[in-house]
N, CA, C and O atoms as a DFTB+ gen file, in Angstrom:
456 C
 N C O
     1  1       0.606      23.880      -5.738
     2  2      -0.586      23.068      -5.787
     3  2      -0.723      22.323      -4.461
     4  3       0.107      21.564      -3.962
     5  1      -1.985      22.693      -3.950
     6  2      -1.963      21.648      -2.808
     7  2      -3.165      20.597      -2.676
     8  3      -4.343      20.892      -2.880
     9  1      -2.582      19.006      -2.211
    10  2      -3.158      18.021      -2.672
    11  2      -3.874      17.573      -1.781
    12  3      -3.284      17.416      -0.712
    13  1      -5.148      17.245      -1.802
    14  2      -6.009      17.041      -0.948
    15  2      -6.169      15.495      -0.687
    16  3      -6.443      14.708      -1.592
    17  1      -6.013      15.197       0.373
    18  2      -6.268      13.546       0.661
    19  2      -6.551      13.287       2.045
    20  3      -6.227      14.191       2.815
    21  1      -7.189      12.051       2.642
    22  2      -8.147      12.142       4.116
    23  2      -6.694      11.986       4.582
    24  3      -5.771      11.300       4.145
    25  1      -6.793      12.908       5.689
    26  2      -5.689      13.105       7.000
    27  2      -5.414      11.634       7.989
    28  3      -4.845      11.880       9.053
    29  1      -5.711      10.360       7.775
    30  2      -5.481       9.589       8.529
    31  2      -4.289       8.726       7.694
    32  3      -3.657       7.883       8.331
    33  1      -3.949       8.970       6.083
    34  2      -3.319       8.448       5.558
    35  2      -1.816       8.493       5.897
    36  3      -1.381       9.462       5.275
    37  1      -0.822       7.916       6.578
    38  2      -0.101       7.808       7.028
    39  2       1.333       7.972       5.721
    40  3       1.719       6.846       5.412
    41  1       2.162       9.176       4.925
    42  2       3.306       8.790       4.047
    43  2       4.331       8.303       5.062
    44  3       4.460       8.618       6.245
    45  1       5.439       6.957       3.860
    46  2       6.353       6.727       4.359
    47  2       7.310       7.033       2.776
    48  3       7.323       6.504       1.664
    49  1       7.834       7.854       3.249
    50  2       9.232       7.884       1.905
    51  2       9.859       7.161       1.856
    52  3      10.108       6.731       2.982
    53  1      10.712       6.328       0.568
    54  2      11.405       5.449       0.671
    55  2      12.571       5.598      -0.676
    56  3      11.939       6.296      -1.469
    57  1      13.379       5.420      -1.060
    58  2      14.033       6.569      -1.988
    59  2      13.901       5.431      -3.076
    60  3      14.493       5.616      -4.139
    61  1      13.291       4.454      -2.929
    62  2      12.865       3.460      -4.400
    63  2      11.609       2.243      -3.480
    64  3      11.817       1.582      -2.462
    65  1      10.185       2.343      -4.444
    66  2       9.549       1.208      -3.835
    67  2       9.820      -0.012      -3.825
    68  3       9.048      -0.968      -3.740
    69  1      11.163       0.016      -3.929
    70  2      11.719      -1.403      -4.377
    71  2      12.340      -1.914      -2.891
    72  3      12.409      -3.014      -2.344
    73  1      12.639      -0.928      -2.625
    74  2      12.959      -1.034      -0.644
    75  2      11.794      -1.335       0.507
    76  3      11.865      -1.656       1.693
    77  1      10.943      -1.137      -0.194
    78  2       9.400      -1.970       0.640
    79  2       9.743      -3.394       0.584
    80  3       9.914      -3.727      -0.589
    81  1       9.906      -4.349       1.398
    82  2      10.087      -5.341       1.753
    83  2       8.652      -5.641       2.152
    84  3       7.852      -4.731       2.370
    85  1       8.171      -7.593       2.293
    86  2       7.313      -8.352       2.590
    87  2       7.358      -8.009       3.969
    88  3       6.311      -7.416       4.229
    89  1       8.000      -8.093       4.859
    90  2       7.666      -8.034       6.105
    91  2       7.420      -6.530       6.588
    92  3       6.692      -6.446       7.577
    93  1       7.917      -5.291       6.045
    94  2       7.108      -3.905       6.136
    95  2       5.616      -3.979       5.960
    96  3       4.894      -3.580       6.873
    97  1       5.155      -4.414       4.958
    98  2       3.725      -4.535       4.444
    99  2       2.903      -5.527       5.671
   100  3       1.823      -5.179       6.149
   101  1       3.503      -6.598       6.006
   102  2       2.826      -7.288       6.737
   103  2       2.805      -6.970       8.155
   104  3       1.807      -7.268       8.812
   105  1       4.396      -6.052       9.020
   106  2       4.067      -5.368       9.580
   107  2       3.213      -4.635      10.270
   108  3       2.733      -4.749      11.397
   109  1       3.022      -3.359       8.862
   110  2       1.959      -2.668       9.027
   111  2       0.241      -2.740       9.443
   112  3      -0.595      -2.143      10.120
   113  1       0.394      -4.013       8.445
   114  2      -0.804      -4.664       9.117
   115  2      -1.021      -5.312      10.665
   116  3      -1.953      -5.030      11.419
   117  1      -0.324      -5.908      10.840
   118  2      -0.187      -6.653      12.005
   119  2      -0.234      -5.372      13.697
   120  3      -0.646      -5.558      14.842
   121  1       0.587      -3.834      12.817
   122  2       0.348      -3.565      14.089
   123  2      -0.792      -2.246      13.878
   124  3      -0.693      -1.091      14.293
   125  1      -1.628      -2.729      13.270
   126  2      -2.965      -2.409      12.965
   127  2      -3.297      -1.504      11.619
   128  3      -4.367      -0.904      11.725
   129  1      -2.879      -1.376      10.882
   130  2      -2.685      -0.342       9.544
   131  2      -4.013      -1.379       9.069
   132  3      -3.789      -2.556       8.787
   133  1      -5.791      -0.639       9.005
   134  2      -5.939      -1.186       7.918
   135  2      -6.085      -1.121       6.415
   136  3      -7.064      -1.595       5.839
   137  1      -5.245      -0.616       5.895
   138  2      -4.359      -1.191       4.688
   139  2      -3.528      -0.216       4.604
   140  3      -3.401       0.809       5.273
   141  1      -2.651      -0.873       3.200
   142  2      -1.481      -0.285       2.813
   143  2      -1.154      -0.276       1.451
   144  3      -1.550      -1.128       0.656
   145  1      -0.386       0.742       1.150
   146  2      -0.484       1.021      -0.910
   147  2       1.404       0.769      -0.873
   148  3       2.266       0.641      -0.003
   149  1       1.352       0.794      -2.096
   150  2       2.744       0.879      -2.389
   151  2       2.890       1.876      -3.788
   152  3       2.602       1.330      -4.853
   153  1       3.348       3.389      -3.825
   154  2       3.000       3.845      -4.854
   155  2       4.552       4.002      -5.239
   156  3       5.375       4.691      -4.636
   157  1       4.744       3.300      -6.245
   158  2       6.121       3.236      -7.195
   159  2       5.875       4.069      -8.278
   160  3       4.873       4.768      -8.429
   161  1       7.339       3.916      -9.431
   162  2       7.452       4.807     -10.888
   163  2       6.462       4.027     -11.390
   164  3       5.697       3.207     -10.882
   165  1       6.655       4.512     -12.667
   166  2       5.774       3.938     -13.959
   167  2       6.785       2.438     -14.438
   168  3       8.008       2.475     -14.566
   169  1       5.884       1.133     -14.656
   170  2       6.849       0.242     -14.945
   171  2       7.935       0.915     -15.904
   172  3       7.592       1.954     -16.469
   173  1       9.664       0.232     -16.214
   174  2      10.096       0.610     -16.912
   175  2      10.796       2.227     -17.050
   176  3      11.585       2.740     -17.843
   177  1      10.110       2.670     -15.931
   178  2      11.002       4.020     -15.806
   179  2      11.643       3.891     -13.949
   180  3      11.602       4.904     -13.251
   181  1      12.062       2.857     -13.504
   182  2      12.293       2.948     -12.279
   183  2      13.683       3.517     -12.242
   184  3      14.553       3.075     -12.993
   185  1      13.927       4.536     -11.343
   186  2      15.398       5.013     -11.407
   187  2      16.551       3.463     -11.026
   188  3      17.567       3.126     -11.634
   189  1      16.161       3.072     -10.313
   190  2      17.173       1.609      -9.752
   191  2      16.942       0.371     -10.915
   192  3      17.160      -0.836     -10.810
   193  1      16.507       1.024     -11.861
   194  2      16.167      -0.080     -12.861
   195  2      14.885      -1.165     -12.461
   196  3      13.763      -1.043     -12.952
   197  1      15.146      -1.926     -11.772
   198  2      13.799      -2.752     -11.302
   199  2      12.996      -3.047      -9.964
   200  3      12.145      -3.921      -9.800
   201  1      13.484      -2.072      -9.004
   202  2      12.504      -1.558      -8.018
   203  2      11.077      -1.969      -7.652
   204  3      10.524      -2.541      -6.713
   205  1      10.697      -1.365      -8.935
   206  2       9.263      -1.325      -8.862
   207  2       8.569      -2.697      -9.200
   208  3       7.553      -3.240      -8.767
   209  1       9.269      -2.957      -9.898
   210  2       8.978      -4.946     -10.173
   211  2       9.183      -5.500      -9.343
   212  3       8.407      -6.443      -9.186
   213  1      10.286      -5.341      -8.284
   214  2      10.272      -6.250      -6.679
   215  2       9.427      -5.633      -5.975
   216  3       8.617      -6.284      -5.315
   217  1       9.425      -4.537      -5.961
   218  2       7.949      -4.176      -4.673
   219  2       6.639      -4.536      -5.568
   220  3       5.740      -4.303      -4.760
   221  1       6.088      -4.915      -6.614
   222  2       5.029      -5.193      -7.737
   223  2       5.149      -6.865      -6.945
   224  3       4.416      -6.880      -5.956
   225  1       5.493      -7.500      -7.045
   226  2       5.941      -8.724      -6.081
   227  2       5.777      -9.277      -5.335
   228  3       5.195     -10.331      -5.079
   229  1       6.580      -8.218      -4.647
   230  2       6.229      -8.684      -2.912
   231  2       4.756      -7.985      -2.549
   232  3       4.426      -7.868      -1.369
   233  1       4.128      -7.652      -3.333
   234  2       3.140      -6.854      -3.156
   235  2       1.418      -8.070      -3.266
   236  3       0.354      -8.089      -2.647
   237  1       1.955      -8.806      -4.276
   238  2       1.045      -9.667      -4.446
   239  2       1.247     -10.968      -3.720
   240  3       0.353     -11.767      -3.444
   241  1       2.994     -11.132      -3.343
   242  2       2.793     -11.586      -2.099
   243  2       2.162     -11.937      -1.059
   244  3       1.976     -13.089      -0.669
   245  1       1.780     -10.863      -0.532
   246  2       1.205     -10.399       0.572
   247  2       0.092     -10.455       0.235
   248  3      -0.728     -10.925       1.024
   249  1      -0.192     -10.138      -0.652
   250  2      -1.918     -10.325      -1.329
   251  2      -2.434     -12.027      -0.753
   252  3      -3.393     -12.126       0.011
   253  1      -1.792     -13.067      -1.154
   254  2      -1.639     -14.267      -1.709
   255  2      -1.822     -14.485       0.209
   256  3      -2.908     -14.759       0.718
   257  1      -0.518     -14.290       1.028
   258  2       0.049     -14.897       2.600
   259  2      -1.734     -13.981       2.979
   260  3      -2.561     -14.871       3.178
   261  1      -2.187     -12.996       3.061
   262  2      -3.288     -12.358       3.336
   263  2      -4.670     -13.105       3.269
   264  3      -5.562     -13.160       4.116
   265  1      -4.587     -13.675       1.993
   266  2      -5.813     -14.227       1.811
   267  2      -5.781     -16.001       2.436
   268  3      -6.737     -16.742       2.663
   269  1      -4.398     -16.245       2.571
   270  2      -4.478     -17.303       3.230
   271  2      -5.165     -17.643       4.353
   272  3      -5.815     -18.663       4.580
   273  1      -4.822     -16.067       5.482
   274  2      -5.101     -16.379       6.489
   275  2      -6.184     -15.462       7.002
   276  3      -6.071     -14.749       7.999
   277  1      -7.213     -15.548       6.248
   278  2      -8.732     -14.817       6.238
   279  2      -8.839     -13.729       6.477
   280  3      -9.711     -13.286       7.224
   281  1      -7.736     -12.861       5.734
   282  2      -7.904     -11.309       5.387
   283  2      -8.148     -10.975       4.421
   284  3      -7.931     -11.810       3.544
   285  1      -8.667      -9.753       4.004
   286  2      -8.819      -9.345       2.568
   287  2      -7.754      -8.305       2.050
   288  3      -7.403      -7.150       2.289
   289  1      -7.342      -9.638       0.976
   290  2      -6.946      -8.625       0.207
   291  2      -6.341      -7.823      -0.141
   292  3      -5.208      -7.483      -0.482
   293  1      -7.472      -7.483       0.020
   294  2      -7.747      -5.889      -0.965
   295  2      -7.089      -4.964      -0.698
   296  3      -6.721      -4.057      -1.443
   297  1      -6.735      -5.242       1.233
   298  2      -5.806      -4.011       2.073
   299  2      -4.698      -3.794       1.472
   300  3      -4.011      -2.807       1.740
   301  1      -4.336      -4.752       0.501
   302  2      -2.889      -4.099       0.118
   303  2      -2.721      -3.841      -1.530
   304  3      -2.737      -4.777      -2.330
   305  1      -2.595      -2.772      -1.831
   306  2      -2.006      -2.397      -3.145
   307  2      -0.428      -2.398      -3.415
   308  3       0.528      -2.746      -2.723
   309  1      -0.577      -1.737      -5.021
   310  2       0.485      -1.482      -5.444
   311  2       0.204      -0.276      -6.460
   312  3      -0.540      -0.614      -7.381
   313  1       0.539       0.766      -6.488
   314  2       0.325       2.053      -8.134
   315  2       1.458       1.920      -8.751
   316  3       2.339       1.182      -8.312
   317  1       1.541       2.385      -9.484
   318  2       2.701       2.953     -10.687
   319  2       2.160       4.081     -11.059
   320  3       1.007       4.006     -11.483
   321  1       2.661       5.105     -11.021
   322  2       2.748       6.999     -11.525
   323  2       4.020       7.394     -11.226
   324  3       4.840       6.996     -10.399
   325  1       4.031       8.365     -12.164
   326  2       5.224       9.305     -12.328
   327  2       5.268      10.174     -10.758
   328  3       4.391      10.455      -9.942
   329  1       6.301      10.345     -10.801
   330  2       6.538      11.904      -9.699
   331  2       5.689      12.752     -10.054
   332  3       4.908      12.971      -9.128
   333  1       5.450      13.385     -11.034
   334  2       5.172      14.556     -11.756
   335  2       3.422      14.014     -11.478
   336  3       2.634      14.938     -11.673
   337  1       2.999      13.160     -11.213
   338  2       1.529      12.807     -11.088
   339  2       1.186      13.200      -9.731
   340  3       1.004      12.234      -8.991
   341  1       1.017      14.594      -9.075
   342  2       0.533      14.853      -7.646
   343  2      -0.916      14.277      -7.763
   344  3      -1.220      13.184      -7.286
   345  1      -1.984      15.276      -8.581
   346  2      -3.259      14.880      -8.314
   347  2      -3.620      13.252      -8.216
   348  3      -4.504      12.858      -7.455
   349  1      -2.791      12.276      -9.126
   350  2      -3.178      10.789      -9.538
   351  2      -2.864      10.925      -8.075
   352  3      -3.883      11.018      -7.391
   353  1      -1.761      10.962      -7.423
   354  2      -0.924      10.473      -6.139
   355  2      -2.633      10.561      -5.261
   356  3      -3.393       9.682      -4.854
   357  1      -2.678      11.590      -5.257
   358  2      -4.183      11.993      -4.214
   359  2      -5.689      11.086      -4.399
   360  3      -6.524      10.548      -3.672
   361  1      -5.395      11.335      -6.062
   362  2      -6.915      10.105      -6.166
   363  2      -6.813       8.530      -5.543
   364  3      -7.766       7.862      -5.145
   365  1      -5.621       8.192      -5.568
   366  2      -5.150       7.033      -5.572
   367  2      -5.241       7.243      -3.818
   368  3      -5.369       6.145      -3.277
   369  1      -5.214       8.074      -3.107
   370  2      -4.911       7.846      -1.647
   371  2      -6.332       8.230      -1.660
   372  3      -6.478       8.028      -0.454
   373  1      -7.534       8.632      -2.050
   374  2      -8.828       8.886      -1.718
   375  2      -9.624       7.170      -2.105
   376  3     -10.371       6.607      -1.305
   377  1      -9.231       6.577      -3.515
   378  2      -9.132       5.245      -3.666
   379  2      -9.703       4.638      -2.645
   380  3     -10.798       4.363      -2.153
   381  1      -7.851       4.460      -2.420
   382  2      -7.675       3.428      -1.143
   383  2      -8.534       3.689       0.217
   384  3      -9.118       2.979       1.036
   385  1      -8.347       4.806       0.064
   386  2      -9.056       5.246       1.487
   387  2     -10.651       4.770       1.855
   388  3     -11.011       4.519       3.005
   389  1     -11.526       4.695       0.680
   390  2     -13.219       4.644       0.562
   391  2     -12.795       3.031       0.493
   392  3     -13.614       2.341       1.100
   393  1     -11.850       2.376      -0.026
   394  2     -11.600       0.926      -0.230
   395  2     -11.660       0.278       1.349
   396  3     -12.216      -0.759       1.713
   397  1     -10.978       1.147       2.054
   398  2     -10.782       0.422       3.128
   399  2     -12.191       0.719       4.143
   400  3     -12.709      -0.226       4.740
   401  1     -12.572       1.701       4.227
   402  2     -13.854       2.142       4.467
   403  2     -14.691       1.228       4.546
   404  3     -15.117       0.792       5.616
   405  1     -15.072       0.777       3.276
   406  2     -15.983      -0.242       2.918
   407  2     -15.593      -1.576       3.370
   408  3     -16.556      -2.332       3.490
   409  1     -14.787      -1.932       3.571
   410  2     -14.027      -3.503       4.151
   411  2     -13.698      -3.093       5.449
   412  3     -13.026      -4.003       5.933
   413  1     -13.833      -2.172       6.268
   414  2     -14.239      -1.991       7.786
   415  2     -12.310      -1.974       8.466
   416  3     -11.304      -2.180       7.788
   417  1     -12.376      -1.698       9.779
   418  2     -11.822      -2.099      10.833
   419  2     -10.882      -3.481      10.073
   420  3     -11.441      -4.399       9.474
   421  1      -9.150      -3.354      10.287
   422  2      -8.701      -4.467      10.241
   423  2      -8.638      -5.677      11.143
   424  3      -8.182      -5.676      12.286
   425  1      -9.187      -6.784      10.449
   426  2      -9.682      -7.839      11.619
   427  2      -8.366      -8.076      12.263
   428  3      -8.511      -8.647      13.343
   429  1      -6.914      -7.782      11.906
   430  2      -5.864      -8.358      12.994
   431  2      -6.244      -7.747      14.383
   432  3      -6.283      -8.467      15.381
   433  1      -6.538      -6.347      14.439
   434  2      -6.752      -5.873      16.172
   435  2      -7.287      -6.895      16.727
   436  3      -6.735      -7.499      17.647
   437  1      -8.737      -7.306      16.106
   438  2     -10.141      -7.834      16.660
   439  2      -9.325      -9.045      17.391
   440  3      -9.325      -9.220      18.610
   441  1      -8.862      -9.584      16.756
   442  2      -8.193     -10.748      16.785
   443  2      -6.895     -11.188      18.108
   444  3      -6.683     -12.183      18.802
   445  1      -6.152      -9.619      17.920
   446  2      -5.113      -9.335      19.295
   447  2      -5.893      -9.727      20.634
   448  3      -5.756     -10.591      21.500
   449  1      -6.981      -8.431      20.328
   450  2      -7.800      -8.105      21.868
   451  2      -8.529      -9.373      22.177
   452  3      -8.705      -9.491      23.389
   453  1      -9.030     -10.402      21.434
   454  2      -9.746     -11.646      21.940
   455  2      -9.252     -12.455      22.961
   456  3      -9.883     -13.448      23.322
């Protein structure tokens, strides 16, 4: 099966989303990503046991430090799906993708280059 999703979407493997740390996410942003997902297990089925509840977390985290400082949002998710979910995996990166679309250019560049 092959999964169709816009070619600018950048994967990073990580062998549990529980290893996504606050400062990866904010990172990303900072050195221009505009936005970023975090796609973990299904709550409750995380192989490391609770993984997905610390990256679920630090996820809204970042949501929270984001909106502080007059960003949206929105740039940052979090999913829960199985492995076995390719197509969800793809809708979910077409999602995000029209999400960010619509909320433009991440204002950190704008902001560098001034």
């Amino acid at each position: 099966m092959r999964l169709s999703y816009p070619p600018s979407i950048k994967i990073i493997q990580v062998p549990c989303s529980g290893r996504v740390d606050i400062i990866h996410l904010l990172r990303a942003i900072e050195d221009g990503a505009d936005g970023v997902y975090v796609a973990g297990c299904l709550e409750g089925e995380c192989h490391f046991l609770t993984g997905n509840l610390k990256a679920k977390k630090r996820v809204q985290y970042v949501k929270k430090v984001l909106e502080e400082i007059g960003i949206e949002p929105e740039r940052v998710e979090m999913f829960n799906l199985s492995s076995g979910e390719g197509p969800k995996f793809a809708e979910i990166a077409r999602e995000m993708y029209e999400r960010i679309k619509a909320l433009g250019p991440s204002p950190v560049l704008m902001k560098k280059a001034a």
